[in-house]
CHARMM internal coordinates of N, CA and C (Angstrom, degrees):
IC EDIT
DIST 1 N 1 CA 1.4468
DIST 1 CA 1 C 1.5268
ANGL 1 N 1 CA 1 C 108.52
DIST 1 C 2 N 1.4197
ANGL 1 CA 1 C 2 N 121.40
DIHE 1 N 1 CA 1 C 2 N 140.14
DIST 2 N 2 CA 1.0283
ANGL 1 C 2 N 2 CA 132.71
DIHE 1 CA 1 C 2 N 2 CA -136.29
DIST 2 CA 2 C 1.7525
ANGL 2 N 2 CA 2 C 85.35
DIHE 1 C 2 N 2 CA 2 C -115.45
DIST 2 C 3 N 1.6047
ANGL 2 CA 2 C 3 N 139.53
DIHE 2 N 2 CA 2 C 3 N 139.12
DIST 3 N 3 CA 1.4390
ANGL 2 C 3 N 3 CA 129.67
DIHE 2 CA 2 C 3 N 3 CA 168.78
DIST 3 CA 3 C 1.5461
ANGL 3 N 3 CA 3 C 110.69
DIHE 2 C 3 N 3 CA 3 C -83.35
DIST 3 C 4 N 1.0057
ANGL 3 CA 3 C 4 N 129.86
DIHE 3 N 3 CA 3 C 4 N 157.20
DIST 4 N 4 CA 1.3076
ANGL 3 C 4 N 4 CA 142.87
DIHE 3 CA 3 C 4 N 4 CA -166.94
DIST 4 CA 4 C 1.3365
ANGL 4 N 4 CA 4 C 99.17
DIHE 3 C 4 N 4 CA 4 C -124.76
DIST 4 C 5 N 1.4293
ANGL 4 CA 4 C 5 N 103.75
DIHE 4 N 4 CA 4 C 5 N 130.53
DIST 5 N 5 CA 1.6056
ANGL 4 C 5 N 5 CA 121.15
DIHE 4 CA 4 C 5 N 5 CA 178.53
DIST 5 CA 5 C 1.7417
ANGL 5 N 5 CA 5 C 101.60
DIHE 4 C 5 N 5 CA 5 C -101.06
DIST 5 C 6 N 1.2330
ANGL 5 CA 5 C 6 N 119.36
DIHE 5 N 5 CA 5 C 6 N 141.72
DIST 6 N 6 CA 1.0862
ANGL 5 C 6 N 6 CA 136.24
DIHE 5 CA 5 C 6 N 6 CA -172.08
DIST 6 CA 6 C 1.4193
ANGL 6 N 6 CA 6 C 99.59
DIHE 5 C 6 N 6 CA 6 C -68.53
DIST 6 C 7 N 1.0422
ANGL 6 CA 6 C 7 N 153.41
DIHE 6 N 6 CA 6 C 7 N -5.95
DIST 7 N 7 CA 1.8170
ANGL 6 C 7 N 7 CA 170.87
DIHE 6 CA 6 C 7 N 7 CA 117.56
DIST 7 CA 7 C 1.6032
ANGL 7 N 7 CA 7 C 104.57
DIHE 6 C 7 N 7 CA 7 C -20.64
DIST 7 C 8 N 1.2997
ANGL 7 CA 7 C 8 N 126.14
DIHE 7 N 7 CA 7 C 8 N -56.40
DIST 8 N 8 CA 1.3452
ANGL 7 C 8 N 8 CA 133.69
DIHE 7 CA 7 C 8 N 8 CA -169.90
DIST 8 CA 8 C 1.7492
ANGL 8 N 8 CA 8 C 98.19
DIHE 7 C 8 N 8 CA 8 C -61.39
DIST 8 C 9 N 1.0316
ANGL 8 CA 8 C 9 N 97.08
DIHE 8 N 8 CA 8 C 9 N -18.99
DIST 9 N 9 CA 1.8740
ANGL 8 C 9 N 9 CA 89.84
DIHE 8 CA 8 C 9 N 9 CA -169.63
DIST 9 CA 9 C 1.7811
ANGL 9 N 9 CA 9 C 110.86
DIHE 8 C 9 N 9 CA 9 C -108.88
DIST 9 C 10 N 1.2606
ANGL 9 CA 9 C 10 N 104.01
DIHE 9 N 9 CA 9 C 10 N 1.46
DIST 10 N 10 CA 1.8991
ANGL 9 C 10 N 10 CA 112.16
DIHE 9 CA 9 C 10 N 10 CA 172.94
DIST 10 CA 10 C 1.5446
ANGL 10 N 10 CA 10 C 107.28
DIHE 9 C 10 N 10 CA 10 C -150.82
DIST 10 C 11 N 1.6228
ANGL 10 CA 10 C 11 N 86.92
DIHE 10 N 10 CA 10 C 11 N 177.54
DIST 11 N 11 CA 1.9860
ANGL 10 C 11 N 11 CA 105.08
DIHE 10 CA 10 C 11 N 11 CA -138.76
DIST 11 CA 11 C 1.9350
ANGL 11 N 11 CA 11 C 79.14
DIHE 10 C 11 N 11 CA 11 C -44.54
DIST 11 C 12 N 1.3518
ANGL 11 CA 11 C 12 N 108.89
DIHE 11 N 11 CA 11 C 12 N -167.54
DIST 12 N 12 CA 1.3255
ANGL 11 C 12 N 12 CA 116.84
DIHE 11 CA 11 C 12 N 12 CA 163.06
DIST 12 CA 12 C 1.5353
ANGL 12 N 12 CA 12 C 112.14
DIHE 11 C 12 N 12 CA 12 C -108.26
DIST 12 C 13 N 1.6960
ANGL 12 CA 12 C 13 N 88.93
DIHE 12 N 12 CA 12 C 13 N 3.51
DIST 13 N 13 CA 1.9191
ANGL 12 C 13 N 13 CA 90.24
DIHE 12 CA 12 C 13 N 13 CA -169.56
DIST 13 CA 13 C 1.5705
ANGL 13 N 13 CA 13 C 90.18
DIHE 12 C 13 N 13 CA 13 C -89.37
DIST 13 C 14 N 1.7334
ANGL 13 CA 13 C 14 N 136.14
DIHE 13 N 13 CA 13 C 14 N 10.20
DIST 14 N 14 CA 1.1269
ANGL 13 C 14 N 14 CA 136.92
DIHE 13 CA 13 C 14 N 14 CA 164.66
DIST 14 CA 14 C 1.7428
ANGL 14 N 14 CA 14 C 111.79
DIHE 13 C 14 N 14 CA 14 C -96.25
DIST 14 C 15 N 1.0919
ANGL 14 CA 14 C 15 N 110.83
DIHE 14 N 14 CA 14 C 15 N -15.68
DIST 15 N 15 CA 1.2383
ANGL 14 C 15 N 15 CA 139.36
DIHE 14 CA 14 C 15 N 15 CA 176.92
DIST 15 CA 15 C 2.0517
ANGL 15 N 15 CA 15 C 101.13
DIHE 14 C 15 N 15 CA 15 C -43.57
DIST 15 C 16 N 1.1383
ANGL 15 CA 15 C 16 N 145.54
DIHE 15 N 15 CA 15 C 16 N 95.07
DIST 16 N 16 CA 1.5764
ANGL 15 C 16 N 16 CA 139.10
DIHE 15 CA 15 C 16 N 16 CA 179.70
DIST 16 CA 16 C 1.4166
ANGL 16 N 16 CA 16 C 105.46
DIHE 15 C 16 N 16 CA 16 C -63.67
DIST 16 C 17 N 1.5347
ANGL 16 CA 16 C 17 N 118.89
DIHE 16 N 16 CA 16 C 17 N -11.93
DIST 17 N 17 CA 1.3497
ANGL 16 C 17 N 17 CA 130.07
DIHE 16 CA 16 C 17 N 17 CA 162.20
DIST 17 CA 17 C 1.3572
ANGL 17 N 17 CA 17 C 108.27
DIHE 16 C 17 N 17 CA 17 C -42.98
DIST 17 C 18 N 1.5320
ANGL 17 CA 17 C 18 N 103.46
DIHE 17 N 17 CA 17 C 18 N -84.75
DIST 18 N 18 CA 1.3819
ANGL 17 C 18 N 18 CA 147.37
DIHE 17 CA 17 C 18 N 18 CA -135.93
DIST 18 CA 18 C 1.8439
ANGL 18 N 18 CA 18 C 85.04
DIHE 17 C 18 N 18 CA 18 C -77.16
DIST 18 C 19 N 1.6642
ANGL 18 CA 18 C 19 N 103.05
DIHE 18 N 18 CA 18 C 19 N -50.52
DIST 19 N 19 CA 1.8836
ANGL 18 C 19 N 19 CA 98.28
DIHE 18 CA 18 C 19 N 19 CA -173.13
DIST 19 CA 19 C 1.5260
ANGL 19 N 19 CA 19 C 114.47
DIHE 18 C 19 N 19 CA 19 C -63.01
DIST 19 C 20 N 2.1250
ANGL 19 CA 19 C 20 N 110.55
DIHE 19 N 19 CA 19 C 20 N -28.47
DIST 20 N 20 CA 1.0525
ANGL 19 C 20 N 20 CA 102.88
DIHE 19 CA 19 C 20 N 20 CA 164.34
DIST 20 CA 20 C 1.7571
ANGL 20 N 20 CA 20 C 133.61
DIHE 19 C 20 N 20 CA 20 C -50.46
DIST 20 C 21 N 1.4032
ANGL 20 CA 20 C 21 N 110.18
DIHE 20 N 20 CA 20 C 21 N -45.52
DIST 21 N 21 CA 1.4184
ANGL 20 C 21 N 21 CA 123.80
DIHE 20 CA 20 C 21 N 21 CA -179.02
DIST 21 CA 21 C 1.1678
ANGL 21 N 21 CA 21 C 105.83
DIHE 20 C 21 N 21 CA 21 C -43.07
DIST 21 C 22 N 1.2424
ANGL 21 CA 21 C 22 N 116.43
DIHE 21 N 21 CA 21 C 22 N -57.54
DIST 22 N 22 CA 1.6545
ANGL 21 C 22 N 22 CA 141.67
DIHE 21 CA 21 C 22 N 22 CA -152.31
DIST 22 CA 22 C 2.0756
ANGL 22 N 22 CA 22 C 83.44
DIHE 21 C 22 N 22 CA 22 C -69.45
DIST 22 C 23 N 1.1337
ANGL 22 CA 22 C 23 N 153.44
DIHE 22 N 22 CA 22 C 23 N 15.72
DIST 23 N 23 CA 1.0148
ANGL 22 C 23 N 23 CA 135.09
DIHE 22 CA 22 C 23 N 23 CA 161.47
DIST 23 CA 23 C 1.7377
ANGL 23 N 23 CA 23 C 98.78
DIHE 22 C 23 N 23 CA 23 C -126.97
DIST 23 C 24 N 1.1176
ANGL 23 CA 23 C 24 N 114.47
DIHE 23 N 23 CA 23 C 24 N 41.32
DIST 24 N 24 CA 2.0555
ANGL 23 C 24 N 24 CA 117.37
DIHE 23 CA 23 C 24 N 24 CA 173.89
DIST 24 CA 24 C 1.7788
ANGL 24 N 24 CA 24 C 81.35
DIHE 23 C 24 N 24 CA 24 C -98.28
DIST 24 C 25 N 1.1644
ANGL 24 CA 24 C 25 N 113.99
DIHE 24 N 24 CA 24 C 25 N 131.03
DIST 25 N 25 CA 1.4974
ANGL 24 C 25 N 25 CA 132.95
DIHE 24 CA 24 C 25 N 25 CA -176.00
DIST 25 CA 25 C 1.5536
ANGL 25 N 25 CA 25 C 93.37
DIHE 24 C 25 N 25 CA 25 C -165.47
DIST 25 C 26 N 1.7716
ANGL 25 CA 25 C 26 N 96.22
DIHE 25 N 25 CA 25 C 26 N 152.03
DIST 26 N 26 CA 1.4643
ANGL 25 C 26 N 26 CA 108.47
DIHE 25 CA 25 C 26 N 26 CA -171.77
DIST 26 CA 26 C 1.5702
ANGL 26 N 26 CA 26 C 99.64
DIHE 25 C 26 N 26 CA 26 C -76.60
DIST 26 C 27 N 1.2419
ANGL 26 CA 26 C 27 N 124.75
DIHE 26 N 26 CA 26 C 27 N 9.58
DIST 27 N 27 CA 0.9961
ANGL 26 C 27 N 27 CA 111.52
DIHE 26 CA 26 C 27 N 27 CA 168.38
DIST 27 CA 27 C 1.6455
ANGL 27 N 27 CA 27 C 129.94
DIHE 26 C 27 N 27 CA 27 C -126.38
DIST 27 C 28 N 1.4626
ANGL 27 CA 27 C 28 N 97.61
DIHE 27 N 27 CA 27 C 28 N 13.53
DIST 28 N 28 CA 1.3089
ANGL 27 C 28 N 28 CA 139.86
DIHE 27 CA 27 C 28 N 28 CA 168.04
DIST 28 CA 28 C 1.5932
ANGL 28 N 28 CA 28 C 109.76
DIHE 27 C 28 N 28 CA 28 C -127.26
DIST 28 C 29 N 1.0939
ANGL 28 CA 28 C 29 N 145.48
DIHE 28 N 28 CA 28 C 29 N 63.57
DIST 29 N 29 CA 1.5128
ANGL 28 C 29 N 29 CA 135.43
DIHE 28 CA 28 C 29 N 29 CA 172.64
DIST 29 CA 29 C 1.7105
ANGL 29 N 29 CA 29 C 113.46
DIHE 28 C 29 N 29 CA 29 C -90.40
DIST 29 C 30 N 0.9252
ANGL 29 CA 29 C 30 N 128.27
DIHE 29 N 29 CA 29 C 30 N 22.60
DIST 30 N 30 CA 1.1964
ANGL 29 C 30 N 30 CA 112.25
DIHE 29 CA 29 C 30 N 30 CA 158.46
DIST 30 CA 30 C 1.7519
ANGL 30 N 30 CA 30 C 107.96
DIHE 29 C 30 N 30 CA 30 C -153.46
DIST 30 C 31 N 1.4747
ANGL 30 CA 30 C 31 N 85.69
DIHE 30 N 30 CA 30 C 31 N 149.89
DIST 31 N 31 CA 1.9440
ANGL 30 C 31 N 31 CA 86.29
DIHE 30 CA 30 C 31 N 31 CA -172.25
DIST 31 CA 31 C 1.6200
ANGL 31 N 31 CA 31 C 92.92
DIHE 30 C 31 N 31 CA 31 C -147.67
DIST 31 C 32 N 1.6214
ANGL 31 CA 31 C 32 N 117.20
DIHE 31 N 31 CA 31 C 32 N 146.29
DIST 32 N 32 CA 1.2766
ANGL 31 C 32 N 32 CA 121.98
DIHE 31 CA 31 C 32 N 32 CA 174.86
DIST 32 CA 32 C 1.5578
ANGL 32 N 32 CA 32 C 116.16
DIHE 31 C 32 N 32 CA 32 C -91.24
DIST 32 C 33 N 1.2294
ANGL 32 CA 32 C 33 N 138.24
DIHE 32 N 32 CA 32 C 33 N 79.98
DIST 33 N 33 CA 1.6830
ANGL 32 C 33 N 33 CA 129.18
DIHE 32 CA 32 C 33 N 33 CA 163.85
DIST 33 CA 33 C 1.6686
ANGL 33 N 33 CA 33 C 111.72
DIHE 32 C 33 N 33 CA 33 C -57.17
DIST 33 C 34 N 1.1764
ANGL 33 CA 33 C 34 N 127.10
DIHE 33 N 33 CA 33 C 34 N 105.74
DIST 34 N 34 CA 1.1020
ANGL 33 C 34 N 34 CA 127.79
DIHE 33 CA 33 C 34 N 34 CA 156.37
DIST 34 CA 34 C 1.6964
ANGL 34 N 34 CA 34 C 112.52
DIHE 33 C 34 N 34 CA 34 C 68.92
DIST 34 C 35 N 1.0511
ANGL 34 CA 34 C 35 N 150.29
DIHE 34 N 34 CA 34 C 35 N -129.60
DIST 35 N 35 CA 1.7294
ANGL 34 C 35 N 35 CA 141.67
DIHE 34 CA 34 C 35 N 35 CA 136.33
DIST 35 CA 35 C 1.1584
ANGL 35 N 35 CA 35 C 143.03
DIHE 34 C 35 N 35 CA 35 C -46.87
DIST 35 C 36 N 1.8444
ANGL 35 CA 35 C 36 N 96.58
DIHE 35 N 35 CA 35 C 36 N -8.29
DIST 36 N 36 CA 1.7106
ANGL 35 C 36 N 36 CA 111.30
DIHE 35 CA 35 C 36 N 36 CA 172.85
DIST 36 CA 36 C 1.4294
ANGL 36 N 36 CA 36 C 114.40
DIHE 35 C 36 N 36 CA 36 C -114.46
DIST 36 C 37 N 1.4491
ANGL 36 CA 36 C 37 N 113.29
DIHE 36 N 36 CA 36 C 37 N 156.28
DIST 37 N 37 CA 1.0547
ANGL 36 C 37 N 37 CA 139.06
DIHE 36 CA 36 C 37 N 37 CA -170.12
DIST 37 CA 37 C 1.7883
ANGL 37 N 37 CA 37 C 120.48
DIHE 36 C 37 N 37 CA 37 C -124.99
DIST 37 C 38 N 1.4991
ANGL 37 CA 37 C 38 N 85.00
DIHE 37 N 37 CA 37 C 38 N 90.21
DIST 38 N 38 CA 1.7017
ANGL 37 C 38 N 38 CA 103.10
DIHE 37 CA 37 C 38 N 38 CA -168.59
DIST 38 CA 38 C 1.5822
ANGL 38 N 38 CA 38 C 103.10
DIHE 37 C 38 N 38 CA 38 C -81.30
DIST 38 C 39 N 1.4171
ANGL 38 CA 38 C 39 N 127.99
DIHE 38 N 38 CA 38 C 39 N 132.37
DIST 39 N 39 CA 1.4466
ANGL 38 C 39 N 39 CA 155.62
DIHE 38 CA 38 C 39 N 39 CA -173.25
DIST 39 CA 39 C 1.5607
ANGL 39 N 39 CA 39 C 116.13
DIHE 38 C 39 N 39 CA 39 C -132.63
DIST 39 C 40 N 1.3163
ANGL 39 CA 39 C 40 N 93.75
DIHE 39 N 39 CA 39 C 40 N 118.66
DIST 40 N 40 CA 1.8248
ANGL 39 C 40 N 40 CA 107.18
DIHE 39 CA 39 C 40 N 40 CA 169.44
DIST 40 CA 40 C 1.6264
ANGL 40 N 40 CA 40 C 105.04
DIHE 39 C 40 N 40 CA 40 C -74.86
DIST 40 C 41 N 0.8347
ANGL 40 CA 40 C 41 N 147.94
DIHE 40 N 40 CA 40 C 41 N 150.05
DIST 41 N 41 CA 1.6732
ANGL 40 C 41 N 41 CA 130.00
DIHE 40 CA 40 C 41 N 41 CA -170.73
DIST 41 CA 41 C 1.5113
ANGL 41 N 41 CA 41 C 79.89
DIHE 40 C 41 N 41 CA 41 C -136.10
DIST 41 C 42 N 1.7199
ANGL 41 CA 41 C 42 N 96.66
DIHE 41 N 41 CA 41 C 42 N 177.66
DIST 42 N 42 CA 1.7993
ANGL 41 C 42 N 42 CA 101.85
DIHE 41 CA 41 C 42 N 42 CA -160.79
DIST 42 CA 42 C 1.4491
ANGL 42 N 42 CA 42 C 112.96
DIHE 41 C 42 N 42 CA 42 C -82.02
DIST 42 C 43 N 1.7065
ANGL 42 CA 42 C 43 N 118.40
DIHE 42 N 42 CA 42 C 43 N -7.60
DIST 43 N 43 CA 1.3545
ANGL 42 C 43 N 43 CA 114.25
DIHE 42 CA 42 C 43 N 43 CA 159.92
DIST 43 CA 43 C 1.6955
ANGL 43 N 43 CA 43 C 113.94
DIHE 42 C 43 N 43 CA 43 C -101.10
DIST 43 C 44 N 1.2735
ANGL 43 CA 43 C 44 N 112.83
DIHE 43 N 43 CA 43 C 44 N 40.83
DIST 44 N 44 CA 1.4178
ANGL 43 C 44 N 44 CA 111.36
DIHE 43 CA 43 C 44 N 44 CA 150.34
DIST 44 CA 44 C 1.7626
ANGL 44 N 44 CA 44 C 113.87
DIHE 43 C 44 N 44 CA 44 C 79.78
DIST 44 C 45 N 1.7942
ANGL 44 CA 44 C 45 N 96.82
DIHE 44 N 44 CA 44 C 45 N -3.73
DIST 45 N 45 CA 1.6019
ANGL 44 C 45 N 45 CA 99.18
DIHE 44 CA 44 C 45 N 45 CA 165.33
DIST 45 CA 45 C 1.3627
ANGL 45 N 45 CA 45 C 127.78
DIHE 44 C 45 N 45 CA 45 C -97.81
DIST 45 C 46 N 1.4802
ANGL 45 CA 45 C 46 N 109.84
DIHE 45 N 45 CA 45 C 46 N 150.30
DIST 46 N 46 CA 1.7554
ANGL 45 C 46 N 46 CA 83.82
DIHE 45 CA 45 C 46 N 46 CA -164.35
DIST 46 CA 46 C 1.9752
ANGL 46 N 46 CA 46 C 95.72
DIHE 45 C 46 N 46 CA 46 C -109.80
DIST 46 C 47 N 1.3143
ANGL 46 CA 46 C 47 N 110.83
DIHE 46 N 46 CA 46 C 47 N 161.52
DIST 47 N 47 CA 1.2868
ANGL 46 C 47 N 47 CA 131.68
DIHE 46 CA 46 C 47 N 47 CA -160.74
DIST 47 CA 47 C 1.6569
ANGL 47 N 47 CA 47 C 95.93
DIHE 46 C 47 N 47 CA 47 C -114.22
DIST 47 C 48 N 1.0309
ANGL 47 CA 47 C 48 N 96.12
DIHE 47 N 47 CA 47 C 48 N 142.86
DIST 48 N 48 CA 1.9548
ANGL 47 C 48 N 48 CA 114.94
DIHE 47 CA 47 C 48 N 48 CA 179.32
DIST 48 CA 48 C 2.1047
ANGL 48 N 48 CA 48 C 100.45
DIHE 47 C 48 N 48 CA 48 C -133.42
DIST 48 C 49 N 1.4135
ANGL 48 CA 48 C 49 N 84.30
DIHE 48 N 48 CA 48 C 49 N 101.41
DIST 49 N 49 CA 1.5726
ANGL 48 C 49 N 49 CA 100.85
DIHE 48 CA 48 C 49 N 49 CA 171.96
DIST 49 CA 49 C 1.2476
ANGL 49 N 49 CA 49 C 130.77
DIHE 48 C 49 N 49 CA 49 C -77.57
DIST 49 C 50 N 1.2058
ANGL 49 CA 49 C 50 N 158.01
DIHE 49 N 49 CA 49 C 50 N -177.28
DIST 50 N 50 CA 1.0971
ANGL 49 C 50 N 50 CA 134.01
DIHE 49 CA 49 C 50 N 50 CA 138.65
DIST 50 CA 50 C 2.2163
ANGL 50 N 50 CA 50 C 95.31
DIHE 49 C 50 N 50 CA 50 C 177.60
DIST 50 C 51 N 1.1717
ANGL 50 CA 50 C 51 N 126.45
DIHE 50 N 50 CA 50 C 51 N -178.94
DIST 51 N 51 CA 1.1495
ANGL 50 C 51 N 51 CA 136.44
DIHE 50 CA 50 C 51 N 51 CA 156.18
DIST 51 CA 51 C 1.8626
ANGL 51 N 51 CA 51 C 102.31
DIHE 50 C 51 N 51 CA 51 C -44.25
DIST 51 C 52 N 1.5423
ANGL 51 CA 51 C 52 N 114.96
DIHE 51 N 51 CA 51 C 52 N 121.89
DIST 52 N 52 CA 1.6456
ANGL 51 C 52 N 52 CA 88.74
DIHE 51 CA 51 C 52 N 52 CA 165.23
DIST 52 CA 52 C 1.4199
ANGL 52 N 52 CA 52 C 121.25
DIHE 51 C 52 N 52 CA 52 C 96.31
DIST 52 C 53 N 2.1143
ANGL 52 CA 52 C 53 N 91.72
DIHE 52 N 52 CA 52 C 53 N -50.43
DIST 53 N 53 CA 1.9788
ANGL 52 C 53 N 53 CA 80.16
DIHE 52 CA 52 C 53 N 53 CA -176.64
DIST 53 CA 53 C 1.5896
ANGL 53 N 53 CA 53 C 106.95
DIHE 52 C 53 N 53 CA 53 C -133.75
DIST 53 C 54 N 1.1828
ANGL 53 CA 53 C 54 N 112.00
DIHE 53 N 53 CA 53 C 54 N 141.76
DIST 54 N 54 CA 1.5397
ANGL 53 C 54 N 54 CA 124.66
DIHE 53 CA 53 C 54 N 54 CA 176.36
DIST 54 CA 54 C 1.5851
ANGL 54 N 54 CA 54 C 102.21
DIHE 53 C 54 N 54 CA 54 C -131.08
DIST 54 C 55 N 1.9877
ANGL 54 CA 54 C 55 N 114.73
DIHE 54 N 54 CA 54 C 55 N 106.76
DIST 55 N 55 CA 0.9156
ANGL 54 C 55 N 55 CA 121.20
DIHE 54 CA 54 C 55 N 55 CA -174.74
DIST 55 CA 55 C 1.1421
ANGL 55 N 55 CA 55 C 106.07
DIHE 54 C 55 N 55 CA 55 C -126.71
DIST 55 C 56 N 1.3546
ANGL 55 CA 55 C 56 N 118.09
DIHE 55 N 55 CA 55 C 56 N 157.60
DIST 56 N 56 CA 1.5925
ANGL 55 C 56 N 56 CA 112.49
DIHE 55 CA 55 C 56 N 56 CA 171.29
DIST 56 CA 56 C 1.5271
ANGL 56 N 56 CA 56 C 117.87
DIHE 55 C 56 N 56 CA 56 C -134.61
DIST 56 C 57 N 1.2941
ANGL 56 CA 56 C 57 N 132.47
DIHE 56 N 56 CA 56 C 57 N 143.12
DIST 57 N 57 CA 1.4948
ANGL 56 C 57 N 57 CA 140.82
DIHE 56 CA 56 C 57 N 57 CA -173.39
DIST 57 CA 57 C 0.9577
ANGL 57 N 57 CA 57 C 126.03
DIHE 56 C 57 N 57 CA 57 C -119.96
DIST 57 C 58 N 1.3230
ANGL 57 CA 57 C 58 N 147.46
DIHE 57 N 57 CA 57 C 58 N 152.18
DIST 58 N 58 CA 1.2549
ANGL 57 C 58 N 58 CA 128.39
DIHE 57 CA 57 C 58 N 58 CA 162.36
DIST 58 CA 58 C 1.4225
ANGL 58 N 58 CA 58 C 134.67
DIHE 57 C 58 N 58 CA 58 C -96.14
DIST 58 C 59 N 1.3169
ANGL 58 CA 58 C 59 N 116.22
DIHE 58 N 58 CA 58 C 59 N 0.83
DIST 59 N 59 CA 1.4856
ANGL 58 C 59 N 59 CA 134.58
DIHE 58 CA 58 C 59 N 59 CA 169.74
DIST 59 CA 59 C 1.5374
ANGL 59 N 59 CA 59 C 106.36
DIHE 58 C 59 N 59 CA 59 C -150.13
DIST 59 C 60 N 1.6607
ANGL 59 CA 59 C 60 N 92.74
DIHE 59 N 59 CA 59 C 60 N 164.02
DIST 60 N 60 CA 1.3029
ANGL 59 C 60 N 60 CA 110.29
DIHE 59 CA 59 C 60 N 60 CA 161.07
DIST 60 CA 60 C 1.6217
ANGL 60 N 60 CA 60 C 132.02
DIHE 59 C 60 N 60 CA 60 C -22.83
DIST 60 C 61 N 1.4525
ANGL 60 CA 60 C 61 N 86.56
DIHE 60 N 60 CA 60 C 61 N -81.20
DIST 61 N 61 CA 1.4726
ANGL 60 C 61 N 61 CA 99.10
DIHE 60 CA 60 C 61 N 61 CA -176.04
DIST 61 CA 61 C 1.7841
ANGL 61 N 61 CA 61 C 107.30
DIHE 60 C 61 N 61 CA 61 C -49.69
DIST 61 C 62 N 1.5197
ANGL 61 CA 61 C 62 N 143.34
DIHE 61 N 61 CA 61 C 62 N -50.15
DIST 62 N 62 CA 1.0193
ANGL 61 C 62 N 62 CA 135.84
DIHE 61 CA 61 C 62 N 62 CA -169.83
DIST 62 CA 62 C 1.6203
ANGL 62 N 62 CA 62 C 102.47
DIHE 61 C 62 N 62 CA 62 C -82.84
DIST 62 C 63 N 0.8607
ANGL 62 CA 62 C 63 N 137.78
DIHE 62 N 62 CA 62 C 63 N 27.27
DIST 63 N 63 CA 1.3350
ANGL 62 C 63 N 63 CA 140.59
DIHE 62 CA 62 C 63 N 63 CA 144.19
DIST 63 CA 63 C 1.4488
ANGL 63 N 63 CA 63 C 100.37
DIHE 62 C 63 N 63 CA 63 C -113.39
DIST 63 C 64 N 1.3763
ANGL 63 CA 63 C 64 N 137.60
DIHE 63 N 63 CA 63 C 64 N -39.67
DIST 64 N 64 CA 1.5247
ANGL 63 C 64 N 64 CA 102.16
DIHE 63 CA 63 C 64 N 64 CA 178.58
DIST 64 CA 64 C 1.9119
ANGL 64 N 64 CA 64 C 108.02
DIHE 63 C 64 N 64 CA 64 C -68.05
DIST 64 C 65 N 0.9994
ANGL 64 CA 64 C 65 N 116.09
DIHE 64 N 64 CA 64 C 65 N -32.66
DIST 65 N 65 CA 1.4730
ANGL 64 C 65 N 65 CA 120.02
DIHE 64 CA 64 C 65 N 65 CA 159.00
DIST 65 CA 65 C 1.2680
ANGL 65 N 65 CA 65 C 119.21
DIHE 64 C 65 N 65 CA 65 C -20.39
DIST 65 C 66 N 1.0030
ANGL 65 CA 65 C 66 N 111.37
DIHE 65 N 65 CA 65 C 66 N -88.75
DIST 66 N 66 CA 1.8600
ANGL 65 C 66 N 66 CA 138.04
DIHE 65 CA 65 C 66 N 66 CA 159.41
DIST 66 CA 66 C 1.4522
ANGL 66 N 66 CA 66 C 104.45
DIHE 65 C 66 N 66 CA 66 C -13.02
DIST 66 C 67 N 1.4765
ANGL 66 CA 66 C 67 N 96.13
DIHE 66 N 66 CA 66 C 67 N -71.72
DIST 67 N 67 CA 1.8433
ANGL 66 C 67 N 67 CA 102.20
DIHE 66 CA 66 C 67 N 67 CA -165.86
DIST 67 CA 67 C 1.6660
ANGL 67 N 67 CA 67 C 107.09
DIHE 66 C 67 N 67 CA 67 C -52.07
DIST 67 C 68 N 1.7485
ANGL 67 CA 67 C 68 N 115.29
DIHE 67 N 67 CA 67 C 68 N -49.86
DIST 68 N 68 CA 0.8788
ANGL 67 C 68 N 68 CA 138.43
DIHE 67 CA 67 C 68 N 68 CA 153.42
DIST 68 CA 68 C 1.4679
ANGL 68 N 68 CA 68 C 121.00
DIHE 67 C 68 N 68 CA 68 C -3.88
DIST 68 C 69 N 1.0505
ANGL 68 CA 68 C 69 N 119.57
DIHE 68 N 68 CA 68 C 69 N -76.31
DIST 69 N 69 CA 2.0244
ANGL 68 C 69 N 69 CA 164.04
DIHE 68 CA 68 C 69 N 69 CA -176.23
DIST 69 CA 69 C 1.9386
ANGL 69 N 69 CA 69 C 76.64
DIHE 68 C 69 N 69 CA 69 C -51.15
DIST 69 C 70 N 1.4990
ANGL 69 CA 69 C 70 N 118.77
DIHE 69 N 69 CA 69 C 70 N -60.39
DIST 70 N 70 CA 1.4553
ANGL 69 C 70 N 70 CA 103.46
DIHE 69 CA 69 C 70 N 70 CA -136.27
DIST 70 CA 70 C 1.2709
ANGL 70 N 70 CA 70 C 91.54
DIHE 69 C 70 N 70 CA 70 C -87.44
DIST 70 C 71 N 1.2613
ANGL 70 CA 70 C 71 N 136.01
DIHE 70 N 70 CA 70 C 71 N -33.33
DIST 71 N 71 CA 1.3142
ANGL 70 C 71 N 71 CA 135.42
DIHE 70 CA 70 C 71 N 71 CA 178.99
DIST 71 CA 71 C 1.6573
ANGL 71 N 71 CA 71 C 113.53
DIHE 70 C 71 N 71 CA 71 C -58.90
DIST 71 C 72 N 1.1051
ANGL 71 CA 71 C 72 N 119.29
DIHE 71 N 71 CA 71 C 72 N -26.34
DIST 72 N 72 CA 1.1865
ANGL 71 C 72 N 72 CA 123.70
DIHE 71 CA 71 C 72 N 72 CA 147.03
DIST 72 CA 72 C 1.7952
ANGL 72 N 72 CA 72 C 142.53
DIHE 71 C 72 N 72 CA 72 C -23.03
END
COOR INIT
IC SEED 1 N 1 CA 1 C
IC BUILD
């Protein structure tokens, strides 16, 4: 049995995740979630750092996905 985060059950735009993302701007490109270090890079994809992982996305939503996936 799998635990359920109180997130799984509202919008994700309530998500402190998801509101974090929502401030990656070219004039803001980098923000720390937890041990990772999310980056808008200069062609507009953003990068998920961490010990181990170097990923790349092309929007929001599939990086809140991602982050999502690992907390898992």
């Amino acid at each position: 049995m799998e635990q359920a985060s109180w997130f799984d059950f509202v919008e994700k735009e309530r998500d402190p995740v998801y509101e974090e993302l929502q401030n990656l701007t070219k004039e803001n490109p980098s923000i720390r979630i937890a041990s990772y270090t999310i980056t808008l890079n200069p062609f507009a994809l953003i990068e998920i750092e961490s010990d181990g992982i170097h990923y790349c996305v092309s929007d929001i939503e599939s990086c809140y996905t991602y982050l999502c996936n690992l907390s898992k």
